[in-house]
C-alpha positions as CSV (number, residue, x, y, z in Angstrom):
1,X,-15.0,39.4,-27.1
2,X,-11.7,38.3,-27.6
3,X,-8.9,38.6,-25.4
4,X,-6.3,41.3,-26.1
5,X,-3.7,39.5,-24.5
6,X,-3.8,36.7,-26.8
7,X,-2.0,35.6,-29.8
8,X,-1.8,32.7,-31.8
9,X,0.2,31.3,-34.2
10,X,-1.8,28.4,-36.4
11,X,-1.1,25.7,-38.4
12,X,-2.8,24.8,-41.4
13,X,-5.1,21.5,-40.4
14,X,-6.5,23.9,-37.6
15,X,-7.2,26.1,-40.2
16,X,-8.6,24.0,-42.9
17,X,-10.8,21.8,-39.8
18,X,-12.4,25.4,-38.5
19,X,-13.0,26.4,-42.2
20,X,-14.7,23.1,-42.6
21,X,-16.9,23.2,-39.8
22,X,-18.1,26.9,-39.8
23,X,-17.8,27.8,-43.1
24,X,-15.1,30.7,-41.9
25,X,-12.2,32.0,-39.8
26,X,-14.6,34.3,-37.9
27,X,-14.6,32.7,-34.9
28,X,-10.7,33.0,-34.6
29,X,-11.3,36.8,-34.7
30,X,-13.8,36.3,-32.1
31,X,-11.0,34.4,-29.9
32,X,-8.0,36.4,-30.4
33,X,-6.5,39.8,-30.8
34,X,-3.5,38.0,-33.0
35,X,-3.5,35.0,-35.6
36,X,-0.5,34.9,-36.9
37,X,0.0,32.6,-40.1
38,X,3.3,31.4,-41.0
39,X,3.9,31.6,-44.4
40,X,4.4,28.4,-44.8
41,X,0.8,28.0,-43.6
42,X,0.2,30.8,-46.3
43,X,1.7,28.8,-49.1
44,X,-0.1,25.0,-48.3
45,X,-3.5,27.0,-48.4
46,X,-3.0,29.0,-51.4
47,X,-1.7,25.6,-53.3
48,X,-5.1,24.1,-52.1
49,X,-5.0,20.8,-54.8
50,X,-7.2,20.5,-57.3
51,X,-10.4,22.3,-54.9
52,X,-8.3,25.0,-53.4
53,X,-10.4,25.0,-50.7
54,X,-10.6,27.4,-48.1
55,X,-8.3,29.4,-50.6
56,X,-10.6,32.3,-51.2
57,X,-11.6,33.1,-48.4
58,X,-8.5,32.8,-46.8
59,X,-7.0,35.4,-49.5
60,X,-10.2,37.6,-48.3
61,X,-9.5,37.7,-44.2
62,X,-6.4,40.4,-43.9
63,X,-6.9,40.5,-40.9
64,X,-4.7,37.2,-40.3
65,X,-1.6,38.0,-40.2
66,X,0.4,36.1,-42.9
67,X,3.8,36.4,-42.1
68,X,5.8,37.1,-46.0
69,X,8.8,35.3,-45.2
70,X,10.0,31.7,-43.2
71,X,11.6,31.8,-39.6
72,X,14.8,31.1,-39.2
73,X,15.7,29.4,-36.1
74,X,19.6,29.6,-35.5
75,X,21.1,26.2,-34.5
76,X,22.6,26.2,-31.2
77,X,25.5,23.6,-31.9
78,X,28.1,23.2,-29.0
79,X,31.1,21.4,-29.8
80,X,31.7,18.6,-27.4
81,X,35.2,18.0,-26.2
């Protein structure tokens, strides 16, 4: 049952390593209310090389959420005098 509380935001080795070893991203859903996938995350996957592995499936789990555009973290630059 997965914890409504809980959110995630994964990377894509996670991903690709759970893919790998279970065959799907199931278990994630199983974990977590939230799984939130950067879309740079989104973009790696759906490259995939010459296998595109994963890439499929991936594309068939909406319920990840695959976020459409990059964060943008604002520099915090103090001038030092």
């Amino acid at each position: 049952m997965p914890d409504l509380d809980r959110q995630i935001v994964i990377d894509t080795s996670p991903l690709l390593a759970l893919f790998a070893a279970c065959g799907d991203f199931t278990i994630l859903r199983q974990l977590y209310e939230t799984v939130v996938v950067p879309c740079e995350v989104t973009h790696e996957i759906l490259c995939g090389g010459s296998l595109r592995f994963a890439c499929a499936e991936f594309q068939a789990d909406d319920w990840l959420e695959k976020v459409a555009s990059p964060v943008v973290v604002a520099s915090n630059s103090r001038s030092s005098s």
